[in-house]
C-alpha positions as CSV (number, residue, x, y, z in Angstrom):
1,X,119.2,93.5,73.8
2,X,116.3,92.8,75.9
3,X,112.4,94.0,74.5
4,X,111.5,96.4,76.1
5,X,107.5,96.1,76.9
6,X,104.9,98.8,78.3
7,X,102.4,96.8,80.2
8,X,99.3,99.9,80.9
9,X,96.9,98.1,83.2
10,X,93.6,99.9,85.0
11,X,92.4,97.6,87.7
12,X,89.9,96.2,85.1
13,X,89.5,92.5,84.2
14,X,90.7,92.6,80.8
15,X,93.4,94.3,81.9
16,X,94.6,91.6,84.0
17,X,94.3,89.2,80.7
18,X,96.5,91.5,79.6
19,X,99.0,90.8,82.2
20,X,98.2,87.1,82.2
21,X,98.7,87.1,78.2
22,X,101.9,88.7,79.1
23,X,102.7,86.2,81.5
24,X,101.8,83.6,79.3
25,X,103.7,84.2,76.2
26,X,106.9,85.8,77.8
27,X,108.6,82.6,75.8
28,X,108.1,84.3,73.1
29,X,111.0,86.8,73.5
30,X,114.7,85.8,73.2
31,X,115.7,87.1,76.5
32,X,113.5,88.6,79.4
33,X,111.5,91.4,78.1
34,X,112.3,94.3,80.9
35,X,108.5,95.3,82.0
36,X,107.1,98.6,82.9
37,X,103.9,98.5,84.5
38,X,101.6,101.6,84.1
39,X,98.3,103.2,85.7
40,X,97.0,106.4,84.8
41,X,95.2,108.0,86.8
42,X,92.2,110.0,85.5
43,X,92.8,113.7,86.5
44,X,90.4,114.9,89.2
45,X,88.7,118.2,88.1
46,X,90.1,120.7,90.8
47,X,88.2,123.7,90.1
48,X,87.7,125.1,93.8
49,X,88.3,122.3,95.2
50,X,91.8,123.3,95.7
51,X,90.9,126.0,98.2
52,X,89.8,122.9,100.1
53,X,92.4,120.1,99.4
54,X,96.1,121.2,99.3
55,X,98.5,120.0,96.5
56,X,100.2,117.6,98.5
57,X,96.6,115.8,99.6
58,X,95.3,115.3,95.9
59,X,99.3,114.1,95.2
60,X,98.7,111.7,97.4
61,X,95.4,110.7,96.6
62,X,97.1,110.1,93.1
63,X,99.8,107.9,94.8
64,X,97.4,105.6,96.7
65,X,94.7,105.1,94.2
66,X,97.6,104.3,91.5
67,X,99.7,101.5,93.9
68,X,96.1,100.4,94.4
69,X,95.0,99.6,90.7
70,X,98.5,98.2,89.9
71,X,98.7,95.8,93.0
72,X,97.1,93.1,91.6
73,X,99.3,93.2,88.3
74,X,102.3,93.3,90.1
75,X,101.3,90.3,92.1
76,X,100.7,88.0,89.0
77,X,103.7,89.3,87.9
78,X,105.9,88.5,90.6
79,X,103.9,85.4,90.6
80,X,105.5,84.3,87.8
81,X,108.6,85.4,88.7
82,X,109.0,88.5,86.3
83,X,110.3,92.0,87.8
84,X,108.6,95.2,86.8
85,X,109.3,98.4,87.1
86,X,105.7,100.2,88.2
87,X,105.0,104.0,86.9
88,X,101.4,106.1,87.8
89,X,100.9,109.1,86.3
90,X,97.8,111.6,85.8
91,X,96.3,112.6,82.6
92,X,94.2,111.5,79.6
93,X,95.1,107.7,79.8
94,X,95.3,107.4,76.0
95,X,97.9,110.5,75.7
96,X,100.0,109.3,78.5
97,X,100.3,105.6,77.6
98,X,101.7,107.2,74.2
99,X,103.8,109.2,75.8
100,X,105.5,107.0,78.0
101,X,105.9,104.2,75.3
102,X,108.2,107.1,74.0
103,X,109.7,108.5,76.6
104,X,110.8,104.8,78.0
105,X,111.4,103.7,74.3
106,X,109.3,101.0,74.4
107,X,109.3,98.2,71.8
108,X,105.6,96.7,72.5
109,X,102.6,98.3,74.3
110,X,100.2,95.8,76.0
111,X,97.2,96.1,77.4
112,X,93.5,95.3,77.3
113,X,91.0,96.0,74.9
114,X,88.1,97.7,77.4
115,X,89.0,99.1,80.2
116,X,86.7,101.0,83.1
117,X,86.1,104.2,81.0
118,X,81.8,102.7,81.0
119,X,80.1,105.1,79.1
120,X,82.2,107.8,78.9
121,X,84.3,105.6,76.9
122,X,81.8,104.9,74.3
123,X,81.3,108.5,73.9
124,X,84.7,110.2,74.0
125,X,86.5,106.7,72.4
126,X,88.2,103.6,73.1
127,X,91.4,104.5,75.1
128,X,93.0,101.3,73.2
129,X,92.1,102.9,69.5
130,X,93.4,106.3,70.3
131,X,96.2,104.4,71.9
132,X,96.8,102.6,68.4
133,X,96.6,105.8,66.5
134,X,99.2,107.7,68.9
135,X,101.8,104.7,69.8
136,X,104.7,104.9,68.5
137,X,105.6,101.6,68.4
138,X,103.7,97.9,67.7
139,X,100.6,97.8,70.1
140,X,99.2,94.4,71.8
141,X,95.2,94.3,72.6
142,X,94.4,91.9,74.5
143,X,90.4,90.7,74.5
């Protein structure tokens, strides 16, 4: 039975070692990993602004900034000739990578190390440790 590998990816650099990494050492498995490719989107605090934007607006906002950040993975992917299946959600990146890993039953999370969380991300935590500490399977960090 094919591994089956979480690939979360957030338009940063290291996240695209991640991929490469990926790319690189796909030998490593027996038979082709199947790949799901993952951007979460940070949520957008609504507040009013929904008496401004509609539903389906901020939906697709969501839609076009996720195929945006996960473009360039998917290219180096099918690059190299491996299929993925892509997947953006919205939510607390760290929660939802968990999540996922789960609900797709995921053998392997991979993904980068530092991400575009800045400053914020120094504050509130590495998305990759509070990954590691929710994942509920083997996790792959990726410098």
């Amino acid at each position: 039975m094919a591994m089956k590998i979480l690939l979360a990816v957030d338009g940063s650099a290291c996240a695209l070692r991640a991929v490469d990494h990926l790319i690189g050492h796909v030998s490593w498995f027996r038979d082709e990993p199947q790949i799901d490719l993952l951007y979460v989107q940070p949520p957008i605090p609504v507040g009013r602004a929904l008496a401004h934007v509609s539903k389906e607006t901020l939906h697709a906002h969501y839609l076009e900034e996720g195929r945006e950040q996960l473009q360039p993975a998917e290219a180096r992917l099918a690059e190299a000739g491996r299929a993925a299946t892509t997947h953006i959600h919205v939510g607390q990146a760290a929660e939802v990578i968990a999540r996922m890993a789960g609900d797709l039953g995921s053998d392997l999370i991979v993904m980068g190390t530092h991400g575009r969380t800045g400053l914020s991300g120094l504050i509130a935590g590495s998305v990759a440790t509070r990954v590691l500490h929710l994942a509920p399977c083997p996790v792959l960090l990726v410098k």
